[in-house]
Structure formats: structure tokens, C-alpha cells
N, C-alpha and C positions, 0 to 999 in steps of 0.2 A: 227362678231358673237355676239349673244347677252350676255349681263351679263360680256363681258371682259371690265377689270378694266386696268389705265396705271400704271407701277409698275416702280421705279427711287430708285437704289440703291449700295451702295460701298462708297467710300473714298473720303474724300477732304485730302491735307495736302501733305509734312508734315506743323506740323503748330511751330511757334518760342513759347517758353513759355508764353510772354507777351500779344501772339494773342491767346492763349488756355485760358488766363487767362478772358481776352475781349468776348470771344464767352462763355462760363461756364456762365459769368453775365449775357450776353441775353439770352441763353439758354431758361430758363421757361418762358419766355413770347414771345418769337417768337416761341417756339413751341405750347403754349396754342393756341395764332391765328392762327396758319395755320393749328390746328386741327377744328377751328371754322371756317375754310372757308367752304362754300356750298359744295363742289363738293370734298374735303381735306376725306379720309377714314382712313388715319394714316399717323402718323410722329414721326420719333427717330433719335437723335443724341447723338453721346456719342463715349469719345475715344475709339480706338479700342485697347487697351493696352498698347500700348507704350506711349500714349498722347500726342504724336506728329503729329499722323493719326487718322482724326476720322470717325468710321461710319455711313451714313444713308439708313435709309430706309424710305421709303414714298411710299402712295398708293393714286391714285385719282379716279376719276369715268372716267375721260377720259382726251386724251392730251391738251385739251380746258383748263381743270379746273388746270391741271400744268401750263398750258403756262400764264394764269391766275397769281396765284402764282410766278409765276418766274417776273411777272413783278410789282408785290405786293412788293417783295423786292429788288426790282435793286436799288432803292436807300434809304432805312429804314436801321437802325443800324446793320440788320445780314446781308444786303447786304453788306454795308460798313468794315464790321467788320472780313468777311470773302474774301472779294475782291481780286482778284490777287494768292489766293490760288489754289494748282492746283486739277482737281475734275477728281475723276476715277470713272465714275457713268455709270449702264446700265438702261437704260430706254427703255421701251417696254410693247406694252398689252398682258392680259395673262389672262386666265380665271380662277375663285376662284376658290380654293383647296379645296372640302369639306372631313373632317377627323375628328374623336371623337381626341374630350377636349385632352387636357394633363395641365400638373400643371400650368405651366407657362402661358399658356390662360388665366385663370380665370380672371385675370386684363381687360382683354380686350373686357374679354365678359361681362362684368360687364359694361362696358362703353358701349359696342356696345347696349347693350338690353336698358338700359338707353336712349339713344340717339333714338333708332328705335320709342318709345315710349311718351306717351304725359307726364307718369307721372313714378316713380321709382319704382312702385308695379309688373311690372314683373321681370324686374332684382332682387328684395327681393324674388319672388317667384322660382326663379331660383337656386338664395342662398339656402334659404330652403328646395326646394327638394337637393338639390346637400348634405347639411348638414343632412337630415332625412335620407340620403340611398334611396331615393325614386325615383334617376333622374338613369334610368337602363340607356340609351346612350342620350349623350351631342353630338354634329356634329357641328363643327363651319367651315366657308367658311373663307379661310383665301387669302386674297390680299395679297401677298406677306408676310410683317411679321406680317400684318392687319387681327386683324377678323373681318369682313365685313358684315358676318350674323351669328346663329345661331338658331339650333332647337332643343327642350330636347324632352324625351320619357319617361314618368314615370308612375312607377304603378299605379292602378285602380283595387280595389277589386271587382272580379265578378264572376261568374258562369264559366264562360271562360278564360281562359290564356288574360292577356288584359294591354292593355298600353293607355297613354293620350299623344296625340301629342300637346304640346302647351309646351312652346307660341313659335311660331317661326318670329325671327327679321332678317332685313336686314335693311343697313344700309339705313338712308333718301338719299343718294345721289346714290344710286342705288336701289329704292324701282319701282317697276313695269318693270324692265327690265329681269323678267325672274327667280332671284337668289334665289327667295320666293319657288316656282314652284322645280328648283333644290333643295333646301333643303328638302321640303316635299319627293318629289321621294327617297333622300338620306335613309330619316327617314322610310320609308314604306320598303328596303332594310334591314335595323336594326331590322325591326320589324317584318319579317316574322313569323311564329308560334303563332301572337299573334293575336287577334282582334285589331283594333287602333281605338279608340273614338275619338273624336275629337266636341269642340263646335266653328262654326266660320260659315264665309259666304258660304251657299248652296250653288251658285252657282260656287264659287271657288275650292273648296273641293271635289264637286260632279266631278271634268273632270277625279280627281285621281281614281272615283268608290265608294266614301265614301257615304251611305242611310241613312237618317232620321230613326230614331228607338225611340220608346216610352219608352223606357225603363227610370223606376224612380232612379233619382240622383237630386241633388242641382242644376243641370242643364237641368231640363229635360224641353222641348220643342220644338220648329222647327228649333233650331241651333245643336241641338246634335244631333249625323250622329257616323258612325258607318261602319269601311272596315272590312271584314275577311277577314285575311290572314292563315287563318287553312286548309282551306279544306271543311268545315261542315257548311250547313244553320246556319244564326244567330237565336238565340232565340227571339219568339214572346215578352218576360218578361225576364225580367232582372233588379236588381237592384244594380248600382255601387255606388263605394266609395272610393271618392278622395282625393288624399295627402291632409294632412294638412294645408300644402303649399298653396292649390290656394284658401284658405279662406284669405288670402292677399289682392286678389282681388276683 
């Protein structure tokens, strides 16, 4: 199926003090590279309260990019360091979860929109609508305990009940397999009652039913397109106006 991710998670341990105190020291730098591997969508490690067991979770784009990593470390210092411990882990592909933000996301989506991206002007744009009141539903696709993609919806002053879908990210190691496509449909669910603008590729945008519209804004020309989800032809004229926010970009 397209867009499944492989998901590898649960327990090593338990671990003696000495060897908790060894894995803590590699800790941030074996985690920083295996979130830098190509194919790597997230990675956590951290006792699981007693500090004798500790949990992980991880998400890759597929069992390639694990089996990858598994032999990146068989012999580097957290293979070593964790060797001979014993690992209670389920590993399996599963398809994202897509569901609105909660608290605890924002970390993640902060990285994931970063990372989708060439430079850090949507993830600030992200922030900002989320900080103005202006981000009505947030939808993040979550790998396991990875957020993998995300899409915001936010207001647009107009004529019509109206929202702006942008920007929506997936991650580079699952970018064209489909998760872009799911989020949008997510978002267009979110947004029924409303019009949904959007500026971005005609040809992408238009399979959803989204129409070129003239209407004058900061973005007006052959990328702004335009779905009703009301009920009621769109108006010939219109003039919108967009968060604050995407003067960012």
C-alpha cells in the first residue's frame, strides 16, 4: 500500500547502571545521525521510568532504510554500548495517522516543516499563524510517534466563509508516495462550509477540483485556484486577505 511507513518500537533492557550511564553519553549524537539518515523519519530513546528499561521508538520510510541503519550501527559506539542487551521491539509497516496537532506535536512539526522544505520560512509561518489565532485546524500524519507530514488551514478574509490551505509538508523520505495527496483530502474534510484557496501547482491541486479564480490578493495570478465547499457558485470578484503570517514568505 502506498505511503506505509516501517514503524520499530518498545524496550531494550533491563540495563545495569554503568551501561545506562554509557548509552545517556551517546545518546545525542547517535540520535542526531540516525535522524540524518535519508530514509530515518524519527528516533527516541529515553528510560522508560525506572532507568533500567529504556524506550524506543523509530519510524523509516521503509524496511530497506531500517535494515540500513541496523547495520550503520552493529559495530559504531551504540552498537557496542548497547550489545547483548535484550530488545522487546515490534517492527512492522503501518500507514500515517492523520489527526489535528495536539501540544506535544509542535516539536515535531517544527522539524518535520523545516526538514520538508529548502529554507525555515514555512515552519516560522506555521508558528505564526498557530501564535496569531489564525491556524483554524493544524493535521499532522504521524509514523508511529513521528510526524511525517503536516497541513494548516487558516483564515482568509473574504466575501465568503474562506480558509487557505498552505503549506503542507511531508517528509523528504516519503515525499511523492502519495502522503501529500492524503493530507490535502484530510484538509478539504476540515474544511467543508468553507471556500479553500490555495496557491500552488495547477496541475496538482486541480485532480482535488480546486479552479483558477481572479480574484485580487498578494497572490493573485495563475497559481491561485479556489474549491467550494458551500454549496453556492464562486464569485466572479473577490478580494482576499491573508494572515500576516505568509508575509514571511
Amino acid at each position: 500500500m502506498r505511503g506505509q511507513v516501517y514503524i520499530v518500537d518498545g524496550t531494550f533492557g533491563p540495563v545495569d547502571p554503568e551501561a545506562a550511564k554509557r548509552i545517556a553519553a551517546i545518546l545525542p549524537g547517535h540520535a542526531e545521525t540516525t535522524r540524518n539518515e535519508p530514509g530515518c523519519i524519527g528516533f527516541s530513546a529515553e528510560p522508560a521510568g525506572d532507568d533500567a528499561n529504556w524506550r524506543v521508538d523509530e519510524a523509516f520510510a521503509d524496511s530497506e532504510a531500517f535494515a540500513h541503519h541496523q547495520e550503520r550501527i552493529s559495530g559504531n559506539h551504540w552498537g557496542q554500548a548497547t550489545a547483548g542487551i535484550r530488545r522487546d521491539y515490534n517492527a512492522r509497516l503501518a500507514d500515517p495517522v492523520i489527526r489535528p496537532e495536539v501540544a506535544a506535536d509542535l516539536p515535531g512539526i517544527r522539524s518535520l516543516v523545516t526538514r520538508a522544505f529548502p529554507t525555515d520560512a514555512e515552519a516560522r509561518i506555521v508558528d505564526k499563524l498557530r501564535a496569531d489565532g489564525d491556524l483554524v485546524h493544524s493535521l499532522v500524519a504521524m509514523a508511529g510517534a513521528h510526524v511525517a507530514g503536516h497541513v494548516g488551514l487558516s483564515r482568509v478574509r473574504a466575501p465568503v466563509p474562506a480558509l487557505c490551505l498552505a503549506p503542507v509538508s511531508v517528509h523528504p523520505a516519503l515525499q511523492g508516495r502519495g502522503l501529500g495527496s492524503d493530507l490535502v483530502r484530510a484538509a478539504l474534510d476540515a474544511a467543508q462550509g468553507s471556500v479553500v484557496v490555495v496557491v500552488g501547482d495547477p496541475v496538482f491541486y486541480g485532480r482535488f477540483g480546486f479552479q483558477h479564480v481572479g480574484w485580487e490578493s498578494r497572490y493573485a495570478g495563475p497559481y491561485q485556484m479556489a474549491l467550494d465547499l458551500i454549496g453556492a457558485p464562486l464569485p466572479d470578484k473577490a478580494t482576499l486577505t491573508y494572515p500576516p503570517a505568509f508575509a514571511i514568505g
